[in-house]
N, C-alpha and C positions, 0 to 999 in steps of 0.2 A: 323296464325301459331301456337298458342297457344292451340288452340281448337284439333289442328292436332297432336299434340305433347301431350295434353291431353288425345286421345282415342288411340295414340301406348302406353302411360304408363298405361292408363287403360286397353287395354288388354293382355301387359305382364303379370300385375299380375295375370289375371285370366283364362290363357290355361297352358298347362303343354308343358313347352321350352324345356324338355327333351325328351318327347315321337316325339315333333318336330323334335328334332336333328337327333333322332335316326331313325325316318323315312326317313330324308329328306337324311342321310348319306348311310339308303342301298339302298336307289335308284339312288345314285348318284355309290355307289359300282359296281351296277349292271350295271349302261352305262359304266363302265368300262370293265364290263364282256361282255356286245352286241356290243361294239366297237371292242374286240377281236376276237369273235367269228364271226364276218360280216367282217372281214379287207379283205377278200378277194373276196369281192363283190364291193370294193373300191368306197363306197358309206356309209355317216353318217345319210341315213333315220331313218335307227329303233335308235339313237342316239337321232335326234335331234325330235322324235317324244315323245320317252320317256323324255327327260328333257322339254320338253311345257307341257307332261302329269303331270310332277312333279310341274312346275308352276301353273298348275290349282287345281292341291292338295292341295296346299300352301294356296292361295285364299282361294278354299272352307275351306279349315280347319281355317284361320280365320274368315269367315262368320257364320258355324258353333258353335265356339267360342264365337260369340255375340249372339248366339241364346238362351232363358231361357229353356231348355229340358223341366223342370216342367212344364212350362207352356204348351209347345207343346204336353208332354206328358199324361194330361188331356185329349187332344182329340185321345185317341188312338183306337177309333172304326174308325177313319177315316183313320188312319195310318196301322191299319190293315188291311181293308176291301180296302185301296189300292195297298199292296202290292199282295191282293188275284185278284186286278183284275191284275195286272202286272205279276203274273204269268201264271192267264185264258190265257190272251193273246199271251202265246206260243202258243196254241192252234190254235191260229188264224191265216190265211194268213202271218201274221206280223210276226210268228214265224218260225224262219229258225234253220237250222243244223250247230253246230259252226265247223263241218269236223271233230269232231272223233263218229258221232251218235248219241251226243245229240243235243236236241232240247233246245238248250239254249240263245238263241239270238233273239232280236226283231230286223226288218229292212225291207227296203223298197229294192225288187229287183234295182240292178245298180246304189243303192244310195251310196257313198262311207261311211257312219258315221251308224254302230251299236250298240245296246246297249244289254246289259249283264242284266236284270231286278235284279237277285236276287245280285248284286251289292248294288243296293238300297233296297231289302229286306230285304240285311243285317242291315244297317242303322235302317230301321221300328222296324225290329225283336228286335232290343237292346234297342228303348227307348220302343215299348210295354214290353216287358219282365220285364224292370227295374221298370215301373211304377206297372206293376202287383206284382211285389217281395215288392217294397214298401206295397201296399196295404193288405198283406199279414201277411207283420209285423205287421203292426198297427193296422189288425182287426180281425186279425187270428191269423195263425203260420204258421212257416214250415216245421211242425212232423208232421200234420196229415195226413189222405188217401184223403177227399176231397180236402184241398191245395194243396197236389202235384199231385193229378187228375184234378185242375186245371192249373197247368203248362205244366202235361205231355200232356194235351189237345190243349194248345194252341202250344206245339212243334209239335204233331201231324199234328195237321192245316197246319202248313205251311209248314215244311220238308216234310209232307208226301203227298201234293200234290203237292209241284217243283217236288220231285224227280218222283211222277208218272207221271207226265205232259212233263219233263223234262229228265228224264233219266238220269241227271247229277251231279252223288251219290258223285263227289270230293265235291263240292259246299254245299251239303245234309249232307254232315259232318263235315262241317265249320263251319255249321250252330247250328249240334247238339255239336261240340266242345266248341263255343259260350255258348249256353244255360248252358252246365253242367262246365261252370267254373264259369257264373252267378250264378247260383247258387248255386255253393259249395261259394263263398265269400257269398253271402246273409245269411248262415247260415242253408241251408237245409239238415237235417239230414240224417249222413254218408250210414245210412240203405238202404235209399233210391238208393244213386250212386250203391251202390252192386245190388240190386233186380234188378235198371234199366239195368245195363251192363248185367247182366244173363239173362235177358229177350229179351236182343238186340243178345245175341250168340245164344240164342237158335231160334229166329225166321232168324238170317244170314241163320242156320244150315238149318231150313226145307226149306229156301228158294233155298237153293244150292240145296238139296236132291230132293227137290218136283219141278226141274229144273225151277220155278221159274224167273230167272235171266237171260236176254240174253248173248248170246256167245260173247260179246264183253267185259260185265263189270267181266264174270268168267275168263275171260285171263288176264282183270288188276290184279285180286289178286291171278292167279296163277304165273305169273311170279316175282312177290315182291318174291316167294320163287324157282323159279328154271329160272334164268335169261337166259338159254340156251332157253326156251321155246317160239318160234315162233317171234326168233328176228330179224327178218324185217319187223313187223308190229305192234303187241303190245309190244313189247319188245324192240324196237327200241330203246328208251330214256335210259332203263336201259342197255344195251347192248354199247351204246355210250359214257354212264357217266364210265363203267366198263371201257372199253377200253383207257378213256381219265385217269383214275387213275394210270392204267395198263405201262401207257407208260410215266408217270410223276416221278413214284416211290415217294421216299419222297419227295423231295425239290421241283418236277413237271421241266418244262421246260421254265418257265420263260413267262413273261408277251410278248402279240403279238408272242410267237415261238411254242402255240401248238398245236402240228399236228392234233388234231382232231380238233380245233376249226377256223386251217386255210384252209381247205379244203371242198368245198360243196357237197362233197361225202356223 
């Protein structure tokens, strides 16, 4: 009993109870929100599927928590060079369409359990990137063209062949989100975030122009600005969340009474 009571007080002290809390509280928000929005399907699947999903969170995030990153992060030609084959592997048989055209899903036809790869890319992506920033400090910098030609390289690598492999440019800017808040806290010189964002509008720009981009991902970012725009299909979600604001006003209608969320229309 003692030994058991010794490895919860040893690893209170050393995960962070707060970043805990605050995860474990908006996922519990949220089955709030899918219990609402499902009440009239009079069935608590998607409920009781996300709070098991939130139990194996919990877990992993304690296992995680006794893990040395340092140490793991030493081997990160193996951390990379895995997440490069977990994305090859869209490619393969094993890579299916998650139903809005990307190819973002590994699985086995008729098997009920898929997997999301850059799920755990993301995971890779953060302790490679962290052990590369460390190395960077201690035996470089990061002001100069070759260190951030080494970072922007290794973002390349990976964002730029999910998203060509994958199509699935939400996930592709998670990713780059990730990256450029690592290293604006590492210490990367502000010059850089400027060149890099200019460099990212102007190659968006010729990618629209030089039509580039399929007809699928130019309708996600034209309807962000005219929500009338083909809302029965990409517009749907914003057309829906509109409508549900629409008929809430301020105060909304009250938990379990909103028409758009009780209705499977």
């Amino acid at each position: 009993m003692r030994k058991i009571l010794d490895f919860f007080t040893g690893w209170i002290r050393q995960v962070d109870l707060v970043l805990l809390a605050l995860c474990t509280g908006t996922t519990l928000f949220g089955c709030l929100m899918i219990a609402s929005a499902t009440r009239y399907t009079d069935s608590y699947k998607n409920v009781i599927v996300q709070i098991a999903a939130l139990g194996l969170g919990i877990v992993a995030y304690i296992l995680m928590s006794m893990l040395d990153l340092n140490e793991i992060g030493k081997h990160w030609k193996w951390l990379l060079g895995g997440s490069l084959v977990l994305i090859l592997l869209l490619k393969t048989p094993l890579g299916m369409d998650g139903g809005t055209g990307n190819r973002a899903w590994l699985g086995i036809k008729n098997f009920p359990v898929n997997l999301q790869p850059v799920e755990i890319v993301k995971i890779t992506f953060i302790i490679v990137l962290a052990r590369q920033l460390q190395y960077l400090q201690e035996q470089r910098d990061l002001k100069s063209i070759p260190s951030v030609g080494m970072l922007a390289g290794h973002l390349m690598l990976v964002v730029g062949l999910y998203a060509a492999i994958s199509g699935d440019m939400g996930s592709a800017l998670v990713l780059i989100f990730i990256f450029a808040c690592m290293c604006f806290v590492a210490g990367v010189a502000l010059r850089w975030f400027f060149i890099g964002g200019g460099a990212a509008a102007l190659l968006f720009y010729a990618m629209w122009d030089l039509n580039l981009m399929n007809t699928y991902m130019k309708n996600r970012f034209i309807i962000l600005f005219d929500h009338s725009y083909d809302p029965l299909d990409t517009g749907w979600q914003q057309t829906r969340s509109l409508l549900a604001l629409g008929g809430g006003k301020i105060f909304g209608q009250g938990y379990l009474k909103g028409v758009q969320s009780q209705s499977e229309l």
